[in-house]
C-alpha positions as CSV (number, residue, x, y, z in Angstrom):
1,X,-20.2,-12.7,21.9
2,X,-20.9,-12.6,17.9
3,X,-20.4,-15.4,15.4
4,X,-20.6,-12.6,12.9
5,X,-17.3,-12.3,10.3
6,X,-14.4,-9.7,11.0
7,X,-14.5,-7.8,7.5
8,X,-11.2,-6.8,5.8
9,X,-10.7,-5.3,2.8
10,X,-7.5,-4.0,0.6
11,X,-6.9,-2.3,-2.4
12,X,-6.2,-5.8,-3.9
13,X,-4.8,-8.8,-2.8
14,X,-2.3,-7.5,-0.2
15,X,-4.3,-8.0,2.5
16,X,-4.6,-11.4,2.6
17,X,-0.8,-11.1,4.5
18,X,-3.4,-9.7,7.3
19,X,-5.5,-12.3,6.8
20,X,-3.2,-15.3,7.6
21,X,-2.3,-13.5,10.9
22,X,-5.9,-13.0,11.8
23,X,-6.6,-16.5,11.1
24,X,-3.8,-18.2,13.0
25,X,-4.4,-15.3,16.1
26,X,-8.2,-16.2,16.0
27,X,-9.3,-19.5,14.6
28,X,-12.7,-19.0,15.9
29,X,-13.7,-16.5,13.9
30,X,-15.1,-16.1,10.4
31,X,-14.0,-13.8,7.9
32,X,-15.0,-11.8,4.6
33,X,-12.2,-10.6,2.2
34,X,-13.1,-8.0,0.2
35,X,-10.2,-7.6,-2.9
36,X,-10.6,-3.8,-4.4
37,X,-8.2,-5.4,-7.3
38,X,-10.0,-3.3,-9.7
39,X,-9.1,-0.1,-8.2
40,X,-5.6,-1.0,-7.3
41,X,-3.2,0.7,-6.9
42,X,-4.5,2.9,-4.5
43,X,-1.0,4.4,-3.2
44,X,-1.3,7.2,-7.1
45,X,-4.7,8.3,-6.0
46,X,-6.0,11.5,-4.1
47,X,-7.0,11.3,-0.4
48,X,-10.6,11.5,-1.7
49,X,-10.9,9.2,-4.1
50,X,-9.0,7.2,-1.2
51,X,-11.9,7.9,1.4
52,X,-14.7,7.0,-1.4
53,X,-13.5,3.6,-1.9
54,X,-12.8,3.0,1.2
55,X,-16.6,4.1,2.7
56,X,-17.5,1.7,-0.6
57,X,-15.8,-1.2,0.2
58,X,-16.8,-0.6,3.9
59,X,-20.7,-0.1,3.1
60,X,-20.6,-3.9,1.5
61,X,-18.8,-5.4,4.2
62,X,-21.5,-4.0,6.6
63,X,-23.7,-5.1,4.0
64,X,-22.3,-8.4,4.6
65,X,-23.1,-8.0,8.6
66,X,-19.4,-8.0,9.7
67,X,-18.7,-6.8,13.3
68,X,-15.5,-4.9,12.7
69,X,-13.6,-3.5,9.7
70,X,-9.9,-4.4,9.3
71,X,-9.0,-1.5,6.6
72,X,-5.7,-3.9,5.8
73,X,-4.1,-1.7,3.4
74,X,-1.6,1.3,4.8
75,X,-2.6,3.9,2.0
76,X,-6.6,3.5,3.1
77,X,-5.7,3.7,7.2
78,X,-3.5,6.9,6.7
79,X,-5.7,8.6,4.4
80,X,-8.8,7.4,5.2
81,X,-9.3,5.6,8.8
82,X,-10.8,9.2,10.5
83,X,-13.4,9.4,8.4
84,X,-14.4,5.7,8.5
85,X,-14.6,5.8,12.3
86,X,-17.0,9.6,12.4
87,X,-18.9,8.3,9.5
88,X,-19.7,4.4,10.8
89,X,-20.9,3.3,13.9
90,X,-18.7,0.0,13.4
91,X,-15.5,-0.7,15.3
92,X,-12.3,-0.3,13.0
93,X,-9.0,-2.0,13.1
94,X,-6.3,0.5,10.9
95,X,-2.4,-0.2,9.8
96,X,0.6,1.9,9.1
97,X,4.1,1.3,8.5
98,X,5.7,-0.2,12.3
99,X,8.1,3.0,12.5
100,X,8.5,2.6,16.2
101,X,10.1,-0.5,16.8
102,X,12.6,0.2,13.9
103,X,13.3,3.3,15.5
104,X,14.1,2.5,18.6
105,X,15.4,-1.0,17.5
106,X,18.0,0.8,15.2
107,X,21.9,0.4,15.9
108,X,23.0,1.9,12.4
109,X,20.4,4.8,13.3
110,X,19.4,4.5,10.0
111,X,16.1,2.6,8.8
112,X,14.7,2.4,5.5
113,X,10.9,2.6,4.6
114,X,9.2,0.8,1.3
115,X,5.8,2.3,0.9
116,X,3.0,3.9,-1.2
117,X,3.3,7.2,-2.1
118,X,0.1,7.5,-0.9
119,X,0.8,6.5,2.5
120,X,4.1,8.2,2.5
121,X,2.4,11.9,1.7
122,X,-0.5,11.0,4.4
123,X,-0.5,13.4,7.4
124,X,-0.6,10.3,10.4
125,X,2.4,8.6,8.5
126,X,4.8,12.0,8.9
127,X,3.0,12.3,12.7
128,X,4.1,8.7,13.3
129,X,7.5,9.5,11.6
130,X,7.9,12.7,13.2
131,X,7.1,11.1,16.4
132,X,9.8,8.4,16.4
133,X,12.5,9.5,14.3
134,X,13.9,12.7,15.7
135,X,17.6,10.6,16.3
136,X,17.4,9.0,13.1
137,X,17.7,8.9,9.6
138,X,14.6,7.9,7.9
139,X,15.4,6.6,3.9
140,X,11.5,6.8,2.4
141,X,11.3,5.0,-0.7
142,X,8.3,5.0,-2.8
143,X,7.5,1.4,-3.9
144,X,6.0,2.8,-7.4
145,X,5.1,-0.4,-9.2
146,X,5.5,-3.2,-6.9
147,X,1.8,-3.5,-6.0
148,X,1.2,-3.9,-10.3
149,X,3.1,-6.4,-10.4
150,X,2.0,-8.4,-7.4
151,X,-1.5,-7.9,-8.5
152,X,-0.5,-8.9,-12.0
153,X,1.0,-12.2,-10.7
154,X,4.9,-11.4,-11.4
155,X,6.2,-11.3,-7.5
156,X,8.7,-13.1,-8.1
157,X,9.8,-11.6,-11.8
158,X,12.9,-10.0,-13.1
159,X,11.1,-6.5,-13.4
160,X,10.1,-7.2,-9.4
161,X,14.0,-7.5,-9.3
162,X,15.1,-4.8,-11.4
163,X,13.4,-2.3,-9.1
164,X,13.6,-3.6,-5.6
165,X,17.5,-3.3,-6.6
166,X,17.1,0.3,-6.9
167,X,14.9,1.1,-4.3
168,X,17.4,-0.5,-1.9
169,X,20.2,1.2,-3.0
170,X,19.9,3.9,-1.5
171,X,18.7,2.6,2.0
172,X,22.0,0.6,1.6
173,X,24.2,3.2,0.8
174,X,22.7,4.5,4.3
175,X,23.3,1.6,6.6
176,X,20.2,0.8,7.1
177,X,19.8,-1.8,9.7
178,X,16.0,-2.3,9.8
179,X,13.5,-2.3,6.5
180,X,10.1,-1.5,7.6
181,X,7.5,-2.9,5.1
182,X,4.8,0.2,4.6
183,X,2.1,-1.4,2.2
184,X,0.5,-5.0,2.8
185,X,1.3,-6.5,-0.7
186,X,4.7,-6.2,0.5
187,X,5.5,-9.4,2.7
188,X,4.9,-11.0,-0.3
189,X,8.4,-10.0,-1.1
190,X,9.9,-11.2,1.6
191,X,11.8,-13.6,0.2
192,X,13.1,-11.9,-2.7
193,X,14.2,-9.4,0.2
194,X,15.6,-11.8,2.2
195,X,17.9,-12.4,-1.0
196,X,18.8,-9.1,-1.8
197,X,19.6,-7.4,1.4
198,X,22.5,-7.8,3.7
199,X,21.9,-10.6,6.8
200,X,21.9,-7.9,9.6
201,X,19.4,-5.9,8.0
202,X,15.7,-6.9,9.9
203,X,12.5,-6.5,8.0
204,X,9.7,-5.2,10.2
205,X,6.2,-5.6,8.9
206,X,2.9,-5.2,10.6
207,X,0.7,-8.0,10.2
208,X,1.2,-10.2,13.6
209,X,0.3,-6.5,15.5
210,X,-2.8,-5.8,13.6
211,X,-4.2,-9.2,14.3
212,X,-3.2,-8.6,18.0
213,X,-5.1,-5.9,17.8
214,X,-8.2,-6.8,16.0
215,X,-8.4,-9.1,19.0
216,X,-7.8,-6.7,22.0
217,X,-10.7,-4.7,20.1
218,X,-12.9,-7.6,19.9
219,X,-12.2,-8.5,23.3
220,X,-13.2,-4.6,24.5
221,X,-16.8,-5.0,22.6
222,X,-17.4,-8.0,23.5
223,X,-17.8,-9.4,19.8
224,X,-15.0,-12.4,19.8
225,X,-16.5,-15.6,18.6
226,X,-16.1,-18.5,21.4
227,X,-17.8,-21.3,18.9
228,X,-16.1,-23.8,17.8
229,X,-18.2,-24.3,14.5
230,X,-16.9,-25.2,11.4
231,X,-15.3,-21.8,10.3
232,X,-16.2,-19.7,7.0
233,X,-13.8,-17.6,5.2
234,X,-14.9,-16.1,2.3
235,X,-13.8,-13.9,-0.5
236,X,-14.5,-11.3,-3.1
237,X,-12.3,-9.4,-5.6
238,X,-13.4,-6.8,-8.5
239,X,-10.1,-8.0,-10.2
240,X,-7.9,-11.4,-11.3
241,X,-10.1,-14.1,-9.2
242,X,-7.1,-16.3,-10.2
243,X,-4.2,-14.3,-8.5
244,X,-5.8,-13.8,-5.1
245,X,-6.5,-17.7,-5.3
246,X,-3.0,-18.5,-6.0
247,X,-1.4,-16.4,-3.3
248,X,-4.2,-18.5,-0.7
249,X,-2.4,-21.4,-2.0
250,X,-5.7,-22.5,-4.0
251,X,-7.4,-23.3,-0.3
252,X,-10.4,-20.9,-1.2
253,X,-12.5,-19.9,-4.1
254,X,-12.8,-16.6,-5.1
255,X,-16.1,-15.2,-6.0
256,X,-16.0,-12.3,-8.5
257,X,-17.9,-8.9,-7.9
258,X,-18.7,-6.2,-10.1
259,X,-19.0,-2.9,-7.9
Protein backbone atom coordinates (compact mmCIF):
# COMPACT_ATOMS: atom_id res chain seq x y z
CA UNK A 1 0.00 0.00 0.00
CA UNK A 2 1.14 3.87 -0.48
CA UNK A 3 -0.73 6.94 0.73
CA UNK A 4 1.55 8.72 -1.71
CA UNK A 5 -0.48 11.01 -4.68
CA UNK A 6 -1.04 9.63 -8.35
CA UNK A 7 0.70 12.48 -10.35
CA UNK A 8 -0.97 13.80 -13.58
CA UNK A 9 0.00 16.32 -15.63
CA UNK A 10 -1.38 17.99 -19.12
CA UNK A 11 -0.32 20.50 -21.34
CA UNK A 12 -2.93 22.75 -19.59
CA UNK A 13 -6.02 22.41 -18.15
CA UNK A 14 -7.33 19.44 -20.14
CA UNK A 15 -6.57 17.05 -17.96
CA UNK A 16 -8.48 17.73 -15.17
CA UNK A 17 -11.42 15.74 -17.45
CA UNK A 18 -8.96 12.73 -16.26
CA UNK A 19 -8.92 13.98 -13.05
CA UNK A 20 -12.74 13.82 -12.21
CA UNK A 21 -12.65 10.16 -13.43
CA UNK A 22 -9.76 9.28 -11.23
CA UNK A 23 -11.32 10.83 -8.38
CA UNK A 24 -14.81 9.28 -8.64
CA UNK A 25 -12.87 5.60 -9.67
CA UNK A 26 -10.57 6.12 -6.53
CA UNK A 27 -11.68 8.26 -3.70
CA UNK A 28 -8.90 7.04 -1.60
CA UNK A 29 -6.32 8.38 -3.22
CA UNK A 30 -4.57 11.73 -3.28
CA UNK A 31 -3.60 13.54 -6.26
CA UNK A 32 -1.11 16.33 -7.76
CA UNK A 33 -2.20 18.29 -10.95
CA UNK A 34 0.37 19.66 -12.66
CA UNK A 35 -1.11 22.37 -15.51
CA UNK A 36 1.84 22.94 -18.31
CA UNK A 37 -0.66 26.08 -19.27
CA UNK A 38 2.37 27.96 -20.23
CA UNK A 39 3.55 25.69 -22.83
CA UNK A 40 0.14 24.84 -24.22
CA UNK A 41 -0.64 23.95 -26.90
CA UNK A 42 1.48 21.13 -27.22
CA UNK A 43 -0.43 19.44 -30.28
CA UNK A 44 2.12 22.49 -32.95
CA UNK A 45 5.34 21.28 -31.30
CA UNK A 46 8.08 18.75 -32.36
CA UNK A 47 8.22 15.26 -30.86
CA UNK A 48 11.23 16.61 -28.94
CA UNK A 49 10.33 19.54 -27.52
CA UNK A 50 7.20 17.07 -26.75
CA UNK A 51 9.53 14.51 -24.80
CA UNK A 52 11.42 17.62 -22.91
CA UNK A 53 8.44 18.87 -21.32
CA UNK A 54 7.10 15.90 -20.71
CA UNK A 55 10.52 14.43 -18.70
CA UNK A 56 10.08 18.21 -17.00
CA UNK A 57 6.78 18.07 -15.88
CA UNK A 58 7.47 14.36 -14.91
CA UNK A 59 10.87 15.15 -12.82
CA UNK A 60 8.58 17.65 -10.50
CA UNK A 61 5.84 15.28 -10.02
CA UNK A 62 8.46 12.74 -8.74
CA UNK A 63 9.81 15.67 -7.08
CA UNK A 64 6.57 15.80 -5.41
CA UNK A 65 6.91 11.85 -4.40
CA UNK A 66 3.94 10.70 -6.53
CA UNK A 67 3.74 6.85 -7.08
CA UNK A 68 2.59 6.80 -10.71
CA UNK A 69 2.47 9.37 -13.62
CA UNK A 70 -0.84 9.74 -15.41
CA UNK A 71 0.64 11.62 -18.73
CA UNK A 72 -3.30 12.92 -19.27
CA UNK A 73 -2.75 14.64 -22.42
CA UNK A 74 -2.92 12.38 -25.96
CA UNK A 75 -0.17 14.54 -27.74
CA UNK A 76 2.44 13.73 -24.70
CA UNK A 77 1.40 9.72 -24.56
CA UNK A 78 1.85 9.25 -28.43
CA UNK A 79 4.93 11.26 -28.68
CA UNK A 80 6.37 10.83 -25.58
CA UNK A 81 5.12 7.81 -23.22
CA UNK A 82 8.30 5.36 -24.52
CA UNK A 83 10.73 7.44 -23.45
CA UNK A 84 9.09 8.30 -20.03
CA UNK A 85 8.80 4.62 -19.19
CA UNK A 86 13.06 3.69 -20.34
CA UNK A 87 14.00 6.92 -18.83
CA UNK A 88 12.00 6.57 -15.18
CA UNK A 89 11.77 3.89 -12.93
CA UNK A 90 8.12 5.13 -12.05
CA UNK A 91 4.96 3.28 -13.20
CA UNK A 92 3.09 5.27 -16.09
CA UNK A 93 -0.51 5.45 -17.03
CA UNK A 94 -0.63 6.91 -21.02
CA UNK A 95 -3.95 8.03 -23.28
CA UNK A 96 -4.75 8.00 -26.89
CA UNK A 97 -7.71 8.59 -28.85
CA UNK A 98 -10.39 5.25 -28.05
CA UNK A 99 -10.22 4.14 -31.91
CA UNK A 100 -11.24 0.67 -31.07
CA UNK A 101 -14.52 0.76 -29.74
CA UNK A 102 -15.58 3.32 -32.54
CA UNK A 103 -14.29 1.00 -34.91
CA UNK A 104 -15.85 -1.86 -34.15
CA UNK A 105 -18.91 -0.04 -32.69
CA UNK A 106 -19.48 1.69 -36.18
CA UNK A 107 -22.76 0.91 -38.30
CA UNK A 108 -22.18 3.95 -40.84
CA UNK A 109 -18.47 2.43 -41.03
CA UNK A 110 -17.46 5.80 -40.90
CA UNK A 111 -16.05 7.51 -37.54
CA UNK A 112 -14.64 10.81 -37.24
CA UNK A 113 -11.59 11.76 -35.10
CA UNK A 114 -10.96 15.47 -33.36
CA UNK A 115 -7.39 15.67 -32.28
CA UNK A 116 -4.01 17.44 -32.09
CA UNK A 117 -2.01 17.47 -34.91
CA UNK A 118 0.46 16.39 -32.83
CA UNK A 119 -1.06 13.33 -31.81
CA UNK A 120 -2.58 12.72 -35.19
CA UNK A 121 1.18 12.68 -36.95
CA UNK A 122 2.45 10.47 -33.84
CA UNK A 123 3.66 6.91 -34.92
CA UNK A 124 1.34 4.77 -31.94
CA UNK A 125 -1.80 6.95 -33.15
CA UNK A 126 -1.48 5.56 -37.09
CA UNK A 127 -0.40 1.95 -35.30
CA UNK A 128 -3.63 2.13 -33.26
CA UNK A 129 -5.47 3.48 -36.43
CA UNK A 130 -3.97 1.10 -38.72
CA UNK A 131 -4.74 -1.55 -36.29
CA UNK A 132 -8.51 -0.95 -36.10
CA UNK A 133 -9.57 0.63 -39.16
CA UNK A 134 -8.81 -1.58 -42.13
CA UNK A 135 -13.01 -1.73 -42.89
CA UNK A 136 -13.53 1.77 -42.20
CA UNK A 137 -13.32 5.18 -43.13
CA UNK A 138 -11.35 7.20 -40.69
CA UNK A 139 -12.32 11.37 -41.08
CA UNK A 140 -9.04 12.84 -39.01
CA UNK A 141 -9.68 16.36 -38.21
CA UNK A 142 -7.09 18.45 -36.73
CA UNK A 143 -8.63 20.51 -33.80
CA UNK A 144 -6.21 23.60 -34.55
CA UNK A 145 -7.30 26.17 -32.04
CA UNK A 146 -9.72 24.54 -29.75
CA UNK A 147 -7.19 23.97 -26.91
CA UNK A 148 -6.41 28.24 -27.16
CA UNK A 149 -9.46 28.84 -26.60
CA UNK A 150 -10.35 26.47 -23.77
CA UNK A 151 -7.18 27.55 -22.15
CA UNK A 152 -8.17 31.15 -22.76
CA UNK A 153 -11.58 30.63 -21.06
CA UNK A 154 -13.86 30.93 -24.33
CA UNK A 155 -15.31 27.10 -24.44
CA UNK A 156 -18.32 28.00 -24.87
CA UNK A 157 -17.67 31.17 -27.42
CA UNK A 158 -18.90 31.98 -30.92
CA UNK A 159 -15.20 31.48 -32.37
CA UNK A 160 -15.40 27.82 -30.31
CA UNK A 161 -18.56 27.63 -32.61
CA UNK A 162 -17.42 28.94 -35.76
CA UNK A 163 -14.78 26.13 -36.03
CA UNK A 164 -16.26 23.06 -34.39
CA UNK A 165 -18.94 23.85 -37.43
CA UNK A 166 -16.29 23.28 -39.85
CA UNK A 167 -14.39 20.61 -38.45
CA UNK A 168 -17.58 18.63 -38.44
CA UNK A 169 -18.51 19.16 -41.74
CA UNK A 170 -16.77 17.02 -43.18
CA UNK A 171 -17.11 14.01 -40.76
CA UNK A 172 -20.88 14.72 -41.50
CA UNK A 173 -20.72 14.81 -44.99
CA UNK A 174 -19.23 11.12 -44.24
CA UNK A 175 -21.83 9.64 -42.04
CA UNK A 176 -20.04 9.43 -39.31
CA UNK A 177 -21.76 7.57 -36.65
CA UNK A 178 -19.22 7.74 -33.78
CA UNK A 179 -16.87 11.01 -32.81
CA UNK A 180 -13.95 9.93 -30.94
CA UNK A 181 -12.54 12.81 -28.79
CA UNK A 182 -8.43 12.63 -29.35
CA UNK A 183 -7.12 15.45 -26.92
CA UNK A 184 -8.33 15.77 -23.16
CA UNK A 185 -9.37 19.53 -23.32
CA UNK A 186 -11.95 18.16 -25.49
CA UNK A 187 -14.88 16.77 -23.20
CA UNK A 188 -15.09 20.10 -22.25
CA UNK A 189 -17.05 20.44 -25.44
CA UNK A 190 -19.22 18.07 -25.04
CA UNK A 191 -22.04 19.95 -24.78
CA UNK A 192 -21.54 22.30 -27.47
CA UNK A 193 -21.17 18.86 -29.40
CA UNK A 194 -24.00 17.42 -28.10
CA UNK A 195 -25.76 20.56 -29.91
CA UNK A 196 -24.20 20.47 -33.07
CA UNK A 197 -24.12 16.96 -34.13
CA UNK A 198 -26.90 14.75 -35.22
CA UNK A 199 -28.60 12.44 -32.11
CA UNK A 200 -27.19 9.07 -33.57
CA UNK A 201 -23.87 10.27 -33.66
CA UNK A 202 -21.98 8.79 -30.22
CA UNK A 203 -19.03 10.62 -28.76
CA UNK A 204 -16.38 8.29 -27.47
CA UNK A 205 -13.78 9.80 -25.14
CA UNK A 206 -11.24 8.19 -22.89
CA UNK A 207 -11.30 9.41 -19.50
CA UNK A 208 -13.55 6.58 -17.61
CA UNK A 209 -10.75 3.87 -19.33
CA UNK A 210 -7.69 5.61 -18.18
CA UNK A 211 -8.90 5.87 -14.58
CA UNK A 212 -9.82 2.10 -14.94
CA UNK A 213 -6.56 1.72 -15.68
CA UNK A 214 -4.57 3.82 -13.40
CA UNK A 215 -6.30 1.50 -10.96
CA UNK A 216 -5.60 -2.07 -12.50
CA UNK A 217 -1.89 -0.59 -12.43
CA UNK A 218 -1.97 0.42 -8.95
CA UNK A 219 -3.54 -2.74 -7.98
CA UNK A 220 -0.49 -4.81 -9.97
CA UNK A 221 2.25 -2.63 -7.71
CA UNK A 222 0.69 -2.86 -4.97
CA UNK A 223 0.59 1.13 -4.44
CA UNK A 224 -3.43 1.73 -4.10
CA UNK A 225 -4.22 3.79 -1.00
CA UNK A 226 -6.76 1.75 1.45
CA UNK A 227 -6.93 4.88 4.07
CA UNK A 228 -9.68 6.53 4.56
CA UNK A 229 -7.97 9.85 5.54
CA UNK A 230 -9.13 13.04 4.74
CA UNK A 231 -8.04 13.21 0.98
CA UNK A 232 -5.62 15.98 -0.70
CA UNK A 233 -5.83 17.12 -4.09
CA UNK A 234 -3.62 19.56 -5.13
CA UNK A 235 -2.74 21.76 -8.03
CA UNK A 236 -0.19 23.70 -9.98
CA UNK A 237 -0.32 25.58 -13.33
CA UNK A 238 2.54 27.79 -15.13
CA UNK A 239 -0.56 29.53 -16.80
CA UNK A 240 -4.21 31.38 -15.97
CA UNK A 241 -4.52 30.11 -12.10
CA UNK A 242 -8.14 31.42 -12.69
CA UNK A 243 -9.29 29.24 -15.66
CA UNK A 244 -8.13 25.86 -14.23
CA UNK A 245 -10.11 27.07 -11.02
CA UNK A 246 -13.15 27.77 -12.91
CA UNK A 247 -13.37 24.57 -14.84
CA UNK A 248 -12.95 22.62 -11.01
CA UNK A 249 -16.01 24.53 -10.35
CA UNK A 250 -13.89 26.85 -7.79
CA UNK A 251 -13.61 23.59 -5.34
CA UNK A 252 -9.71 23.95 -5.28
CA UNK A 253 -7.08 26.67 -5.22
CA UNK A 254 -4.63 26.82 -7.72
CA UNK A 255 -1.09 27.50 -6.72
CA UNK A 256 1.00 29.16 -9.40
CA UNK A 257 4.51 27.86 -10.51
CA UNK A 258 7.15 29.40 -12.44
CA UNK A 259 9.19 26.46 -14.27
Amino acid sequence: MSTHPIGIFDSGIGGTSIFKEIEALLPNEHTLYLADSFNAPYGNKSKDEIIALSIKNTEFLISKKCKIIVVACNTATTNAIKELRDRFDIPFVGIEPAIKPAALSTQTKAIGILATKGTLSSELFHKSADLYSHSIRVIEQVGEGIVSLIEDGKTNSEDMRSLLRIYLKPMLDANIDYLVLGCTHYPYLMPLLLEMLPKYVKIIDSGEAVARQTRTVLERHHLLNHQTTEVKNLFYSNGNTTVLEDILGGHYTVEHLMF
